[in-house]
Structures are given as C-alpha cells and as structure tokens.
mmCIF file as Biopython writes it, N, C-alpha, C and O atoms, coordinates in Angstrom:
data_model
#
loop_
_atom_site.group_PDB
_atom_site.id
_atom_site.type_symbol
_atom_site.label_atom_id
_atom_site.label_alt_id
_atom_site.label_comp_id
_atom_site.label_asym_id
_atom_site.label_entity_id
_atom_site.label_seq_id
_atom_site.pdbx_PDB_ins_code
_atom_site.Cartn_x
_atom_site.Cartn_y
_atom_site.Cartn_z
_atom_site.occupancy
_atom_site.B_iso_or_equiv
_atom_site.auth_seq_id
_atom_site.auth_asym_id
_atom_site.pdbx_PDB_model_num
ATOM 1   N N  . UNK A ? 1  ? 9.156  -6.157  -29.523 1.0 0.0 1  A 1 
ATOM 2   C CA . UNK A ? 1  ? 9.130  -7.596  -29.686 1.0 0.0 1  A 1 
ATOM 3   C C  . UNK A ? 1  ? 9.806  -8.312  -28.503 1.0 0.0 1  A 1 
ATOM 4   O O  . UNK A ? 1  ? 9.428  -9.386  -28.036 1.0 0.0 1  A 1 
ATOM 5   N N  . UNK A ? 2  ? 10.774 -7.637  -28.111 1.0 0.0 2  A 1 
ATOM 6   C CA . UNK A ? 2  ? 11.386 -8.447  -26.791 1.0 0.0 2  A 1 
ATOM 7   C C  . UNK A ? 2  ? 10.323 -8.482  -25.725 1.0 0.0 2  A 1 
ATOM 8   O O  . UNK A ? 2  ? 9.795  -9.510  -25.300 1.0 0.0 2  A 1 
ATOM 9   N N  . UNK A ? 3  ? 10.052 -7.191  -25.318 1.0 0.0 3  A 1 
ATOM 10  C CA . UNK A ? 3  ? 8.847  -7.094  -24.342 1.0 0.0 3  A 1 
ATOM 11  C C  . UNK A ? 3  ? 8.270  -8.058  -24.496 1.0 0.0 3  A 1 
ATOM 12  O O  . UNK A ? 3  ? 8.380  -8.837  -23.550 1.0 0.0 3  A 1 
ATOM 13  N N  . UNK A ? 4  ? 7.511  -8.473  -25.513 1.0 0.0 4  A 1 
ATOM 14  C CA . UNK A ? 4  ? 6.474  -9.580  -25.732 1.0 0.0 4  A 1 
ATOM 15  C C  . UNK A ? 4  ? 7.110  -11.064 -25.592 1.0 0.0 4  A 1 
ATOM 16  O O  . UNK A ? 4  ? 6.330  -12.016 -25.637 1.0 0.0 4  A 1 
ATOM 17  N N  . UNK A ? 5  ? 8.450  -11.288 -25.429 1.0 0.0 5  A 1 
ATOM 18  C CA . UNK A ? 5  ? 8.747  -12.359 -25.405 1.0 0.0 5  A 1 
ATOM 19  C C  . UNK A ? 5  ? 9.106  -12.694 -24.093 1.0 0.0 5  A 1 
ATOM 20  O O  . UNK A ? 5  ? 9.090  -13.830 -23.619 1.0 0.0 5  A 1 
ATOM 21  N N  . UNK A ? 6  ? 9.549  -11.284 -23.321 1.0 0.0 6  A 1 
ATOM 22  C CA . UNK A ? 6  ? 10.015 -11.291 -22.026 1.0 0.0 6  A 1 
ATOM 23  C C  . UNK A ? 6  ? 8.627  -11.485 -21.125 1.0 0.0 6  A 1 
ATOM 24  O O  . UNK A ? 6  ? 8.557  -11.972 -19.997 1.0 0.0 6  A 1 
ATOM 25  N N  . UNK A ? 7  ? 7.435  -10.914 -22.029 1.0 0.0 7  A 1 
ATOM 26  C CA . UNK A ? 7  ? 6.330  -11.196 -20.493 1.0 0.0 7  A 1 
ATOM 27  C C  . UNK A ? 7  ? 5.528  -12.767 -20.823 1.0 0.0 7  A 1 
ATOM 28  O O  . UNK A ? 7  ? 4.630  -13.150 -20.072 1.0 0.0 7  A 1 
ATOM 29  N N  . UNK A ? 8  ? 5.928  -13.516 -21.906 1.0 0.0 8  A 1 
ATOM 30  C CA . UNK A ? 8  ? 5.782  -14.954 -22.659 1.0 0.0 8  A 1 
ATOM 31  C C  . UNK A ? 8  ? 6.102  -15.619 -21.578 1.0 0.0 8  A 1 
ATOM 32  O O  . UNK A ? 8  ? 5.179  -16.199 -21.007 1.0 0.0 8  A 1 
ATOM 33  N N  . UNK A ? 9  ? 7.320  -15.705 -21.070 1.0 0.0 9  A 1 
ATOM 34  C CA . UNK A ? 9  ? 8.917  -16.305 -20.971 1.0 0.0 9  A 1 
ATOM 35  C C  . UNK A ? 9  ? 8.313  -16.407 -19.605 1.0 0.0 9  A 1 
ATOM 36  O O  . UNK A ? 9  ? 7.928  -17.503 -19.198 1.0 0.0 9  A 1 
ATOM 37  N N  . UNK A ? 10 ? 8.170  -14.925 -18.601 1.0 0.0 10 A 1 
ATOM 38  C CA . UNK A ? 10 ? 7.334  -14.626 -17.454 1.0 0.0 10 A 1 
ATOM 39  C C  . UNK A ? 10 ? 6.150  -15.591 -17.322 1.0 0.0 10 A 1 
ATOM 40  O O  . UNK A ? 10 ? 6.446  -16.571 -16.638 1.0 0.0 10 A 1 
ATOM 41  N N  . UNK A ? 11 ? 4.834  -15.589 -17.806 1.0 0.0 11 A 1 
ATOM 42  C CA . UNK A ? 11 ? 3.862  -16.224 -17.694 1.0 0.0 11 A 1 
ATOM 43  C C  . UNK A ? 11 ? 3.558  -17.443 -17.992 1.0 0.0 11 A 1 
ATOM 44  O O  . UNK A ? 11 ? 2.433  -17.925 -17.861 1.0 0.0 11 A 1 
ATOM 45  N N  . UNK A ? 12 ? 4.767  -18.152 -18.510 1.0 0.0 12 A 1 
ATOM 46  C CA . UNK A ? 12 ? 5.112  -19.736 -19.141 1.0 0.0 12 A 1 
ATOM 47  C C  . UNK A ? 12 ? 5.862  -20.279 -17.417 1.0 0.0 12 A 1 
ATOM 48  O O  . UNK A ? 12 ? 5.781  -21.419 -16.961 1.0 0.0 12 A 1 
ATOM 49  N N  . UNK A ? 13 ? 6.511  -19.151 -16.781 1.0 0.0 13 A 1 
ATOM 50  C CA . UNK A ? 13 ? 7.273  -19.514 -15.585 1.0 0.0 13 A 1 
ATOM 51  C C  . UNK A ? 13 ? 6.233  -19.517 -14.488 1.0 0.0 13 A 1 
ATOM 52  O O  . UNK A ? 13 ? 6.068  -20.392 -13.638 1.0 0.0 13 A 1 
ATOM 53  N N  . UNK A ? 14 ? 5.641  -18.529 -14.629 1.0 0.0 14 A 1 
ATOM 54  C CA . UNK A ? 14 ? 4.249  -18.721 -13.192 1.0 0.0 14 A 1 
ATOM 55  C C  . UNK A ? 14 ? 3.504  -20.070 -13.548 1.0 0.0 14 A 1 
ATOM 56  O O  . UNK A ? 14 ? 3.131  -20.882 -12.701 1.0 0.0 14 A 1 
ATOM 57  N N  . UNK A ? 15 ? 3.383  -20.164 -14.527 1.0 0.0 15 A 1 
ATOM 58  C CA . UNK A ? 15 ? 2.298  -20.945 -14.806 1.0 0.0 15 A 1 
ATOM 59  C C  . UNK A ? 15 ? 2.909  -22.691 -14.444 1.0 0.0 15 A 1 
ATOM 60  O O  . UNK A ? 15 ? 2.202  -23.556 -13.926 1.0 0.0 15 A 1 
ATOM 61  N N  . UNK A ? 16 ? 3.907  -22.821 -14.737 1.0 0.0 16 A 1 
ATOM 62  C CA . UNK A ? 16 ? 4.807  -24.299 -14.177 1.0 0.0 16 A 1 
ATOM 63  C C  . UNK A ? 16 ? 5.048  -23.936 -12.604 1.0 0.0 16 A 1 
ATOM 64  O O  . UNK A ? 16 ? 4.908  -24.892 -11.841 1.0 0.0 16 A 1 
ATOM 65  N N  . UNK A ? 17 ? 5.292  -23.042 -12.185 1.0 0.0 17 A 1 
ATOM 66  C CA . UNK A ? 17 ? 5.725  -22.684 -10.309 1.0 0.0 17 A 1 
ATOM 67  C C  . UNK A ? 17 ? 4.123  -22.785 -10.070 1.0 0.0 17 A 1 
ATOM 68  O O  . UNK A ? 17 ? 3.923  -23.229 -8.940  1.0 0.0 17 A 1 
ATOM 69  N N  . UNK A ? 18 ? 2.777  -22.486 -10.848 1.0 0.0 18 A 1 
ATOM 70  C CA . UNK A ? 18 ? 1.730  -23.021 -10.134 1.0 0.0 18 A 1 
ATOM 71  C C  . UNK A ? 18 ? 1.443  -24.134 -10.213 1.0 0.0 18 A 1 
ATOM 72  O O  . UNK A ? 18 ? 0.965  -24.589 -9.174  1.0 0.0 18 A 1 
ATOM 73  N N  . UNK A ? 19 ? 1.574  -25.184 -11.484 1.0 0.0 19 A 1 
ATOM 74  C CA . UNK A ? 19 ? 1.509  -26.487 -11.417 1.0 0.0 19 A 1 
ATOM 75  C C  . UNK A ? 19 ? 1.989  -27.364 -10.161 1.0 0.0 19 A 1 
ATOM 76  O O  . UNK A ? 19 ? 1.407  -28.256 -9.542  1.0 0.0 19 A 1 
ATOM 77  N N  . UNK A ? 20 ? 3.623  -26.626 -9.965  1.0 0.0 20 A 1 
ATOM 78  C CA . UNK A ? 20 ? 4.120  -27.334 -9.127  1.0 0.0 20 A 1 
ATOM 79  C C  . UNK A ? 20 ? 4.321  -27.204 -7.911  1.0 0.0 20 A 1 
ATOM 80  O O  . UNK A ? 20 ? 5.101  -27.761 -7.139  1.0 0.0 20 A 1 
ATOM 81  N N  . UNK A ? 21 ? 3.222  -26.077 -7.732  1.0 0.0 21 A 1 
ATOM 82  C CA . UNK A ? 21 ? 3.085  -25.682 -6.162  1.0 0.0 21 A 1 
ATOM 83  C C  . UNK A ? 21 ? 1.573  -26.657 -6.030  1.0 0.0 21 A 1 
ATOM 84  O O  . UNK A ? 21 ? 1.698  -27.568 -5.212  1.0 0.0 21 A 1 
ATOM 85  N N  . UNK A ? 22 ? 0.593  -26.609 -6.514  1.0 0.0 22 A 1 
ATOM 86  C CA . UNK A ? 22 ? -0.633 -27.477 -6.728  1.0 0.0 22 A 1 
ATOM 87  C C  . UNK A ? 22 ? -0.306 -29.064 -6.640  1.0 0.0 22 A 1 
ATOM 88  O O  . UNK A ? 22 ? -1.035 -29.995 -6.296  1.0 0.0 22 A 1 
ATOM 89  N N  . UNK A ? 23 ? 0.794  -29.050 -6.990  1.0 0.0 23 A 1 
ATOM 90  C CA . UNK A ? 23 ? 0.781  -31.005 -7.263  1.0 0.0 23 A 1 
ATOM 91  C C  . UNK A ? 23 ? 1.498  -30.970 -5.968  1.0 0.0 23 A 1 
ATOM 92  O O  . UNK A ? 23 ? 1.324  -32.009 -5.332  1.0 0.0 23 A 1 
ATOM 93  N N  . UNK A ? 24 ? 2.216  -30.137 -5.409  1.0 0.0 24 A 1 
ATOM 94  C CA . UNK A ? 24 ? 2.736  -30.210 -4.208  1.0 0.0 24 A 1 
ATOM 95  C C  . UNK A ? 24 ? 1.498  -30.594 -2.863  1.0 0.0 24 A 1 
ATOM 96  O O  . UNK A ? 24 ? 1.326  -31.593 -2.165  1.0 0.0 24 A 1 
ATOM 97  N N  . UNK A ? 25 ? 0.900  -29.442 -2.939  1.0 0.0 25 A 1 
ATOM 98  C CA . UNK A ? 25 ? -0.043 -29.860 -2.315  1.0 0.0 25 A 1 
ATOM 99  C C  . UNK A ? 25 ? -1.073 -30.559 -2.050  1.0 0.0 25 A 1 
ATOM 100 O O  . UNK A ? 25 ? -1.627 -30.607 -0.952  1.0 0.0 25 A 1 
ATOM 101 N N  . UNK A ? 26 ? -1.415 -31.186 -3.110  1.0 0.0 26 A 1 
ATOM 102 C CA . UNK A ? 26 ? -1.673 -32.200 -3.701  1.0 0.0 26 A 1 
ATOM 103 C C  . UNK A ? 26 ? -1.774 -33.181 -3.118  1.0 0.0 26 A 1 
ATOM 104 O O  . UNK A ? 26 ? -2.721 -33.749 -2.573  1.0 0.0 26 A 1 
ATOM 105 N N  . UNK A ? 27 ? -0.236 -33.496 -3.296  1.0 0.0 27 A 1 
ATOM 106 C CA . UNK A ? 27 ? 0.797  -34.956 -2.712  1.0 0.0 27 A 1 
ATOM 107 C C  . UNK A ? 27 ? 0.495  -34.640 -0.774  1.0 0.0 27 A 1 
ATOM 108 O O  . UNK A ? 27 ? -0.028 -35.567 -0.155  1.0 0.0 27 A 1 
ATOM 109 N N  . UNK A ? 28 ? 0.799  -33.563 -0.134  1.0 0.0 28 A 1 
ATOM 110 C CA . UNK A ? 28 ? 0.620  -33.704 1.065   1.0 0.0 28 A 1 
ATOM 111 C C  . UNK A ? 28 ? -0.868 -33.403 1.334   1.0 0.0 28 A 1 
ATOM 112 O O  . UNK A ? 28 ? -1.124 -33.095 2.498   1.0 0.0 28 A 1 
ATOM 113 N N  . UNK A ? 29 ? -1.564 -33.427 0.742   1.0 0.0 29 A 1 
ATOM 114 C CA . UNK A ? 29 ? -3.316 -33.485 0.950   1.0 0.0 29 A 1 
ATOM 115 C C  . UNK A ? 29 ? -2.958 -35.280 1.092   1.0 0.0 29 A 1 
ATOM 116 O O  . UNK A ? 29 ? -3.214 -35.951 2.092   1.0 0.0 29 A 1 
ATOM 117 N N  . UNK A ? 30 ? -2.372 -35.747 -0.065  1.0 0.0 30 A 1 
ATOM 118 C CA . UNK A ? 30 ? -3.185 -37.673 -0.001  1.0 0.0 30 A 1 
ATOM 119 C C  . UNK A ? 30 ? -2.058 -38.235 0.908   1.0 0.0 30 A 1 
ATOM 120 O O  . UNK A ? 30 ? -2.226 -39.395 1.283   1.0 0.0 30 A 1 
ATOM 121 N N  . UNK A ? 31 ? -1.403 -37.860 1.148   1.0 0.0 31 A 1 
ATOM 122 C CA . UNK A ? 31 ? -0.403 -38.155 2.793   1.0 0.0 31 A 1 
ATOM 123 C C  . UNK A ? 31 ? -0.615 -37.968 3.845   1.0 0.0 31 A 1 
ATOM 124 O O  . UNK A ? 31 ? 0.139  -38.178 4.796   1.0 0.0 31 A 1 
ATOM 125 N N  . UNK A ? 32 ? -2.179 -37.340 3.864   1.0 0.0 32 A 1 
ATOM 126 C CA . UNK A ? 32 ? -2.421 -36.873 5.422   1.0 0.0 32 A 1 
ATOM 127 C C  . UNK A ? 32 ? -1.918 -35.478 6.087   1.0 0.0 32 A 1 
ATOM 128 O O  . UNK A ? 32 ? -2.357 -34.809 7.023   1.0 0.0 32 A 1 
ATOM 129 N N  . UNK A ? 33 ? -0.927 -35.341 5.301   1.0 0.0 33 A 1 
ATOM 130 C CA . UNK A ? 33 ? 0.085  -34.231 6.113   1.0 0.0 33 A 1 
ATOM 131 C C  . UNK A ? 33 ? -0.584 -32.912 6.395   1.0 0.0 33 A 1 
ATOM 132 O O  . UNK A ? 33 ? -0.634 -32.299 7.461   1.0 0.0 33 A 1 
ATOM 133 N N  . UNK A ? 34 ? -1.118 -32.587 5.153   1.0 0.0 34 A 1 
ATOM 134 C CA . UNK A ? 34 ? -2.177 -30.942 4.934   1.0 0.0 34 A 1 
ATOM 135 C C  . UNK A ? 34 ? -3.567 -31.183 4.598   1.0 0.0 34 A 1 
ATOM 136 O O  . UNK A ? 34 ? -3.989 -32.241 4.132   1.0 0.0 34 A 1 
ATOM 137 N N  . UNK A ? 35 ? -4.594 -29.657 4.980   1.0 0.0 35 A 1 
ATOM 138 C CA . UNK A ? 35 ? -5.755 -30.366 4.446   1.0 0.0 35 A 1 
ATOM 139 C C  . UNK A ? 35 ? -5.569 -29.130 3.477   1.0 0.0 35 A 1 
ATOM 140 O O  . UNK A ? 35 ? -4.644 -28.318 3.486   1.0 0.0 35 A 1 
ATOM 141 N N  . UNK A ? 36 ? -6.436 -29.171 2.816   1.0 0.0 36 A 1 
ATOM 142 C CA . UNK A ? 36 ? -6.589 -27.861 1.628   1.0 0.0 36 A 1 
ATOM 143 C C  . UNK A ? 36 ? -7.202 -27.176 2.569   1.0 0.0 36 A 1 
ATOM 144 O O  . UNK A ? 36 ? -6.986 -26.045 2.132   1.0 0.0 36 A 1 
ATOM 145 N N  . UNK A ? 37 ? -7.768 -27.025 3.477   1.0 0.0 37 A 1 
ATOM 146 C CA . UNK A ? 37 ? -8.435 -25.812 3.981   1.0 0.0 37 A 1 
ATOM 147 C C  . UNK A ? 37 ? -7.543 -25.400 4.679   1.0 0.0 37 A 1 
ATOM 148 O O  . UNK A ? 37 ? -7.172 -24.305 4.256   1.0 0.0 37 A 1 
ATOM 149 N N  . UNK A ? 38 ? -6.872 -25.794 5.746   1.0 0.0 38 A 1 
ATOM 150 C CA . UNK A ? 38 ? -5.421 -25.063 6.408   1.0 0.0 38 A 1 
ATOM 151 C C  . UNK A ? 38 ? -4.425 -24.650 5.875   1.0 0.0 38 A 1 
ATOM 152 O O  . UNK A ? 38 ? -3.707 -23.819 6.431   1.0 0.0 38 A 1 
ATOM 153 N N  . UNK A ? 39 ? -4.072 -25.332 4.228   1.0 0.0 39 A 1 
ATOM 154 C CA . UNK A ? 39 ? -3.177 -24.364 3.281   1.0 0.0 39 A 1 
ATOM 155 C C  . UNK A ? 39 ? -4.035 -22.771 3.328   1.0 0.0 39 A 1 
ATOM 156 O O  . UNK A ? 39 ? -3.591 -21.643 3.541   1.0 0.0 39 A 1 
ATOM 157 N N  . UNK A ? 40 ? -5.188 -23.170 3.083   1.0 0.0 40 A 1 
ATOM 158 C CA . UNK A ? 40 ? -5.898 -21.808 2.566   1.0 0.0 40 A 1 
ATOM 159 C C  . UNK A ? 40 ? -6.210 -20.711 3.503   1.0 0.0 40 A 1 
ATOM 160 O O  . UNK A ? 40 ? -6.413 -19.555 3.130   1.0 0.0 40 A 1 
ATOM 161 N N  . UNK A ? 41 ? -6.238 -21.052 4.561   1.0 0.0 41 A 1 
ATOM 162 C CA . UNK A ? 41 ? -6.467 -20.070 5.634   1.0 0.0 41 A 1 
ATOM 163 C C  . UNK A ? 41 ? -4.459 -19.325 6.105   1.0 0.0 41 A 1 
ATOM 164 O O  . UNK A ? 41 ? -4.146 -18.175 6.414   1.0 0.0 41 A 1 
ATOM 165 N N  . UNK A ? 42 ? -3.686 -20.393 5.978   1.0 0.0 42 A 1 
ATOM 166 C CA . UNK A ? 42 ? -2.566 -19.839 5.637   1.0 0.0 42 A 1 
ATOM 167 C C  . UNK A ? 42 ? -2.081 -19.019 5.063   1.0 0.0 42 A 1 
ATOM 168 O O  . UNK A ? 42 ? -1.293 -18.206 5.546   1.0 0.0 42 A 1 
ATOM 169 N N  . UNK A ? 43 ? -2.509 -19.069 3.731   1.0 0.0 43 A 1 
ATOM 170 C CA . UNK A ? 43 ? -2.177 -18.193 2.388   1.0 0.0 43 A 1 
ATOM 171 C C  . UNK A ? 43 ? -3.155 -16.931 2.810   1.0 0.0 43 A 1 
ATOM 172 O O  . UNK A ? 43 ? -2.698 -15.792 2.716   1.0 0.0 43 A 1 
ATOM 173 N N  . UNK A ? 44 ? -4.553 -17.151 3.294   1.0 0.0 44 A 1 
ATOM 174 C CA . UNK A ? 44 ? -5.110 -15.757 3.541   1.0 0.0 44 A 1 
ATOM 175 C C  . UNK A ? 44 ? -4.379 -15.372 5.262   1.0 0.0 44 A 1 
ATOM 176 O O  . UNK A ? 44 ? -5.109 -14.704 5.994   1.0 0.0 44 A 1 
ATOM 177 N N  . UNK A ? 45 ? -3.852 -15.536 5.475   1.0 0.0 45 A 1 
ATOM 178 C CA . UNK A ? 45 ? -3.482 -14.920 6.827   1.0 0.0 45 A 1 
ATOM 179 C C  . UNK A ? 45 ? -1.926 -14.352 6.029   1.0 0.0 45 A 1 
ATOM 180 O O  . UNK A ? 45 ? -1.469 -13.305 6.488   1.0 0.0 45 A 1 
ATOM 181 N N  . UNK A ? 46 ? -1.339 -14.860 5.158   1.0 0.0 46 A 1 
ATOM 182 C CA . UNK A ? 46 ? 0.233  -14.150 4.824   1.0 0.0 46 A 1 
ATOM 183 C C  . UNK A ? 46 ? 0.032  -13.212 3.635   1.0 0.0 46 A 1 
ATOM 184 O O  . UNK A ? 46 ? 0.949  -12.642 3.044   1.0 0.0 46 A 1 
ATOM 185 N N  . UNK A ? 47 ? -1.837 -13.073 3.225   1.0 0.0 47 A 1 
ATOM 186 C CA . UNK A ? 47 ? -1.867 -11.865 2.171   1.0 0.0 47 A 1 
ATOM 187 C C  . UNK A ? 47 ? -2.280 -10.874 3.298   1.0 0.0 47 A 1 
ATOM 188 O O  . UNK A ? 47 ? -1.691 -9.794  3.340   1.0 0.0 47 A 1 
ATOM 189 N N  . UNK A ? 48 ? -3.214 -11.145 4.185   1.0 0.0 48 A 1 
ATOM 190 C CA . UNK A ? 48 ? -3.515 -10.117 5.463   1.0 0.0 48 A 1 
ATOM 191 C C  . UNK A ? 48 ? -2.359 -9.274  5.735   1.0 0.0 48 A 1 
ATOM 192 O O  . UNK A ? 48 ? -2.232 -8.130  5.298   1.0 0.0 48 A 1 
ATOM 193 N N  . UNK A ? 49 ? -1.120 -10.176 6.827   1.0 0.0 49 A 1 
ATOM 194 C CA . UNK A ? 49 ? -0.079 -9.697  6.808   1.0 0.0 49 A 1 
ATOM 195 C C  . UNK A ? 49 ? 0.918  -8.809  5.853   1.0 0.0 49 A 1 
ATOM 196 O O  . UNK A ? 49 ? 1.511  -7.817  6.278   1.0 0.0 49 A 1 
ATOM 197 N N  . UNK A ? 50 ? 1.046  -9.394  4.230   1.0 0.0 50 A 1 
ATOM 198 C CA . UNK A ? 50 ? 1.585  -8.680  3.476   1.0 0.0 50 A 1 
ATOM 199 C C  . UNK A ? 50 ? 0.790  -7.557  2.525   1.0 0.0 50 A 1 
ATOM 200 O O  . UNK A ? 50 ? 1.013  -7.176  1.376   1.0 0.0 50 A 1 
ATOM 201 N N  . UNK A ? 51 ? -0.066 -7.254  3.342   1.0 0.0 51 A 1 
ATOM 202 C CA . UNK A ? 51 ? -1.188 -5.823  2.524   1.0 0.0 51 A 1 
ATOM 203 C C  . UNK A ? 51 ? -0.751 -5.058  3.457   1.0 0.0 51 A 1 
ATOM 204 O O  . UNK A ? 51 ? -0.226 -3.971  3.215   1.0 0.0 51 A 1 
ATOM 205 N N  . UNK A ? 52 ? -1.024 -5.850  5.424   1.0 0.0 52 A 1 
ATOM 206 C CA . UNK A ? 52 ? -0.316 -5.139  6.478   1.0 0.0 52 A 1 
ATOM 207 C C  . UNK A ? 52 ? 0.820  -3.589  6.592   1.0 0.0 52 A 1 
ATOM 208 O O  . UNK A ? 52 ? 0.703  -2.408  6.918   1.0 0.0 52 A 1 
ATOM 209 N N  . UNK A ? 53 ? 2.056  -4.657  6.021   1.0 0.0 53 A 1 
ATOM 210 C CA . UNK A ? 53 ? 2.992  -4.074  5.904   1.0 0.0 53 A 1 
ATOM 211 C C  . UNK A ? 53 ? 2.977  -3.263  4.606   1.0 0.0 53 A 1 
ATOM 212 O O  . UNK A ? 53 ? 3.160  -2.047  4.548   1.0 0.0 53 A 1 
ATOM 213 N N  . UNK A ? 54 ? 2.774  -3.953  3.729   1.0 0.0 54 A 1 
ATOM 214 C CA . UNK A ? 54 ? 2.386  -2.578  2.633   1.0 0.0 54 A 1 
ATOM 215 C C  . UNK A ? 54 ? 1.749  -1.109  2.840   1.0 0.0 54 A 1 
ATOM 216 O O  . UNK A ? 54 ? 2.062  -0.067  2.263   1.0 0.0 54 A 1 
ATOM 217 N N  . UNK A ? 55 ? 0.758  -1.326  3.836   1.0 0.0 55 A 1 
ATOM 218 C CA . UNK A ? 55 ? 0.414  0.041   3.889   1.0 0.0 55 A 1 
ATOM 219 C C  . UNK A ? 55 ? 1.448  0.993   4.952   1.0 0.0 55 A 1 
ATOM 220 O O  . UNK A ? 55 ? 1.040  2.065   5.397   1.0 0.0 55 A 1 
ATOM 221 N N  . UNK A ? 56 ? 2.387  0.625   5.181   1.0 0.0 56 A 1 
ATOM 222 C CA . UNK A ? 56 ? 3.519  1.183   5.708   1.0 0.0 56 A 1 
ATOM 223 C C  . UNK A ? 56 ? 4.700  2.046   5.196   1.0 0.0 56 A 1 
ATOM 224 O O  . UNK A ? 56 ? 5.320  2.988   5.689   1.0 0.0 56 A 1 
ATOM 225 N N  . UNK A ? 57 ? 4.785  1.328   3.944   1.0 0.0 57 A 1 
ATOM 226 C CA . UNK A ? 57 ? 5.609  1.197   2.912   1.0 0.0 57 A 1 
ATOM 227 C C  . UNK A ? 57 ? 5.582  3.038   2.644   1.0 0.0 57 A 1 
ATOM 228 O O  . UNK A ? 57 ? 6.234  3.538   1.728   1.0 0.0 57 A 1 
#
C-alpha cells in the first residue's frame, strides 16, 4: 500500500513540474523570447547527448 501511494505522490509531482514547465514556456513563446521549435530542437540535442554518455556508463 505504501508503494502505491509513493508512486501516486511521484506522478501527481511530474505531472505539476510538467504543467509548470509548459506554462513556462508558454509565457516566453508570447514574449518573443523562445519559439517552440528552438525549445524543441534543444531538448532533442540534450536527449542525443544524454543517451551519449549513457552508453559509456
């Protein structure tokens, strides 16, 4: 029963750190600052890198 509350507790926490990574970006999409496509080519260039080093591991 803990298990089940501990991976609850877990997936209630990703799920608000994605809201509030999304509204983040969001906000600097309608500021001009970012476009969504240069977040995204970002994020795939730092999973490239971190598969990289994984196969090192």
């Amino acid at each position: 029963m803990v298990k089940e509350k501990e991976i609850e507790e877990l997936k209630e926490e990703i799920e608000l750190l994605d809201d509030m990574l999304s509204a983040l970006v969001e906000l600097l999409e309608e500021k001009g600052v970012l476009r969504y496509e240069e977040w995204e080519k970002k994020i795939k260039e730092k999973i490239k890198k971190s598969e990289k080093l994984k196969r090192f591991d």
